[in-house]
Backbone as CSV, one residue per row, in Angstrom:
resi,resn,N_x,N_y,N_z,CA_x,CA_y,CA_z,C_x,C_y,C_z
1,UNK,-11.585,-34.529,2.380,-12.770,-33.865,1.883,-12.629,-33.536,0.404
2,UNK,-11.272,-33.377,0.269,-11.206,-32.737,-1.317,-11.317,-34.167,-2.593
3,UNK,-11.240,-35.270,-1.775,-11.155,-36.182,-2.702,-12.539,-36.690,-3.319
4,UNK,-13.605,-36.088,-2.418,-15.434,-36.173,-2.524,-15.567,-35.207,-3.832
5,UNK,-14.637,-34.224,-3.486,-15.437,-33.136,-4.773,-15.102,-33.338,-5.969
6,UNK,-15.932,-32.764,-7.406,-15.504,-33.129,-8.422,-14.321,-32.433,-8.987
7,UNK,-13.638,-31.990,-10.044,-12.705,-31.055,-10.381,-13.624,-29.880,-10.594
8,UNK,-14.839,-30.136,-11.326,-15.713,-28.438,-11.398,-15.928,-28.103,-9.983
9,UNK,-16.422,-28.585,-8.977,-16.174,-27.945,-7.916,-15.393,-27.091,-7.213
10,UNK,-14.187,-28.104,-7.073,-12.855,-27.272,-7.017,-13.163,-25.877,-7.509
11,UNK,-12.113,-26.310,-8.918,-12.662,-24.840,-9.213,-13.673,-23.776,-9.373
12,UNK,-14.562,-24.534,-9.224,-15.521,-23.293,-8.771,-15.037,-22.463,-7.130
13,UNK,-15.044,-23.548,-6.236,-14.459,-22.847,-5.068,-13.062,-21.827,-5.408
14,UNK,-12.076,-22.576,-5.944,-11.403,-21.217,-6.558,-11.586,-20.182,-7.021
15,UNK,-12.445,-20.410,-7.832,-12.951,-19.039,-8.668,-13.680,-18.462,-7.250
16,UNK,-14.574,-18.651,-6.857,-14.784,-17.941,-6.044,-14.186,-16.946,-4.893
17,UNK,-12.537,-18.152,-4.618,-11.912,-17.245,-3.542,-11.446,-16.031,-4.425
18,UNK,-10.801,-16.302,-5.680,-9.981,-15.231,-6.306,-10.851,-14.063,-6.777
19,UNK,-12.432,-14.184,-6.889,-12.875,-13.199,-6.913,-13.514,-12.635,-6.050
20,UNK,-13.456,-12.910,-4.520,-13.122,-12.500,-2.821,-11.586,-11.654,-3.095
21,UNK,-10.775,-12.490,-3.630,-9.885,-11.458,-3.346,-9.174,-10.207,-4.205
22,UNK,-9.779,-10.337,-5.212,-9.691,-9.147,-6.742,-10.983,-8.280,-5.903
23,UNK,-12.080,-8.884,-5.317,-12.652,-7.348,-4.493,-11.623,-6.801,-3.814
24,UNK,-11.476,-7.157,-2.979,-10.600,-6.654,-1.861,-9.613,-5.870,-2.287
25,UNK,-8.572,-6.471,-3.593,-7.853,-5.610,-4.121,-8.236,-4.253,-4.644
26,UNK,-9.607,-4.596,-5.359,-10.128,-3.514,-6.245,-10.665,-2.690,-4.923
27,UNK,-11.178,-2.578,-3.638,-11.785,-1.807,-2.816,-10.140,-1.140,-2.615
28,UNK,-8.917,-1.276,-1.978,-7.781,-1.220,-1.661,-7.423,0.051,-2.580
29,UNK,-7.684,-0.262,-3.772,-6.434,0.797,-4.781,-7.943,1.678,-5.016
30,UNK,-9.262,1.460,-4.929,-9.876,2.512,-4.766,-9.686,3.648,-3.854
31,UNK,-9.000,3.093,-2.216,-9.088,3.820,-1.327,-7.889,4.576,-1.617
32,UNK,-6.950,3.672,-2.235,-5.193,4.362,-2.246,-5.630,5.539,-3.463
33,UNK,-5.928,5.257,-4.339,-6.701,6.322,-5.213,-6.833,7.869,-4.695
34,UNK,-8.516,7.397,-3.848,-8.758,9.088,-3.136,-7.945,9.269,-2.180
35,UNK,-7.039,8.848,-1.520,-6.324,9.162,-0.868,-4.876,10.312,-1.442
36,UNK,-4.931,9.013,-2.828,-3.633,10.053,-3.073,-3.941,11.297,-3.758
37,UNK,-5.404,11.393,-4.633,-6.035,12.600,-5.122,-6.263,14.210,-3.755
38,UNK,-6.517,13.671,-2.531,-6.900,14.375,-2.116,-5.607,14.650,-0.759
39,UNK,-4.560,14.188,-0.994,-3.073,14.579,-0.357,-2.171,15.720,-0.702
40,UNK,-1.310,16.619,-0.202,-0.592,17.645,0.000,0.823,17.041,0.093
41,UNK,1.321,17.539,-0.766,2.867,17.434,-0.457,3.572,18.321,0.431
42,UNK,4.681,17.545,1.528,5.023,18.283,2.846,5.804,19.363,2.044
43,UNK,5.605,20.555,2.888,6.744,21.792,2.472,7.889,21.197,3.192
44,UNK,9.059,22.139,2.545,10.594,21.905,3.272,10.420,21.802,4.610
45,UNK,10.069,22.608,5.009,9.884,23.049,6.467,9.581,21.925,7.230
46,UNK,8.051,21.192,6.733,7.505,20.138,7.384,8.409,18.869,7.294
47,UNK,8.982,18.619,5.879,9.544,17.340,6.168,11.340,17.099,6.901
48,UNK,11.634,19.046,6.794,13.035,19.122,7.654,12.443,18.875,9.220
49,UNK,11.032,19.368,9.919,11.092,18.938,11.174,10.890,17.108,11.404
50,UNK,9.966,16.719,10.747,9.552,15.213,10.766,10.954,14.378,10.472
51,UNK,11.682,15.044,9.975,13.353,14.437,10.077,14.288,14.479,11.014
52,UNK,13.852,15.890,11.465,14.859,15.759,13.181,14.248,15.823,14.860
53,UNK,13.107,16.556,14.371,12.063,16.311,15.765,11.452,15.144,15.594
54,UNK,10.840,14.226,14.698,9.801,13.601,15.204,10.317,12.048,14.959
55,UNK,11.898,12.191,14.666,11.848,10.888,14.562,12.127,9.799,13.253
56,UNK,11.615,10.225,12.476,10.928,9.373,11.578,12.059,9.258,10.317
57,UNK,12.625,7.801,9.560,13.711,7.900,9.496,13.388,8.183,7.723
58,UNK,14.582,8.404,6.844,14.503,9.048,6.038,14.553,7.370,5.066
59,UNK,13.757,7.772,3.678,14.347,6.521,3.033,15.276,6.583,2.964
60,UNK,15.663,4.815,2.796,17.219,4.686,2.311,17.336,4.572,1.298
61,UNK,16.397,4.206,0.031,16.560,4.471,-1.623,16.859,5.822,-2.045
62,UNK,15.836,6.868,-1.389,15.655,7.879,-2.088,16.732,9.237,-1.512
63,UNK,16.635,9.047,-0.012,17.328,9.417,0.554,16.984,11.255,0.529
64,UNK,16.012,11.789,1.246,15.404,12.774,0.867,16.066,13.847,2.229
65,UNK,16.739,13.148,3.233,17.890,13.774,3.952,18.851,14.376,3.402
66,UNK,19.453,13.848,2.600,20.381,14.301,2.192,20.170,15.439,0.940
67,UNK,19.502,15.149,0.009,18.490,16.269,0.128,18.090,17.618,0.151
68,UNK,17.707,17.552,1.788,17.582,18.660,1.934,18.610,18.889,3.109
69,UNK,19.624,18.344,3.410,20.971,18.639,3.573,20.854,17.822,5.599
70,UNK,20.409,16.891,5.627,20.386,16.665,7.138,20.742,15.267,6.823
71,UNK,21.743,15.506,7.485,22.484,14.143,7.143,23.539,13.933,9.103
């Protein structure tokens, strides 16, 4: 099929996907945006239980266990 079309075609179909997918991006970091505007940082408290009650494992870059001393 691709050998029917001209090269402006083509790229036009390109252009088109990449600006399908620069929306998508641009809707994405809109949402990550208000999300992160309208977020709370956990108190000690919250992120010492979510470390030993709930599971949830600590990074391994940052290492925010150790930390706050739960190791």
């Amino acid at each position: 099929m691709s050998e029917n079309l001209s090269r402006l075609d083509r790229l036009r179909i390109v252009r088109e996907w990449q600006a399908y997918q620069l929306g998508r991006t641009d809707r994405t970091i809109a949402e990550l945006e208000e999300r992160e505007a309208t977020a709370e940082p956990m108190t000690r408290e919250q992120a010492l239980r979510a470390l030993t009650e709930d599971g949830i494992t600590a990074c391994p870059y940052c290492r925010p266990d150790r930390e706050l001393g739960v190791l």
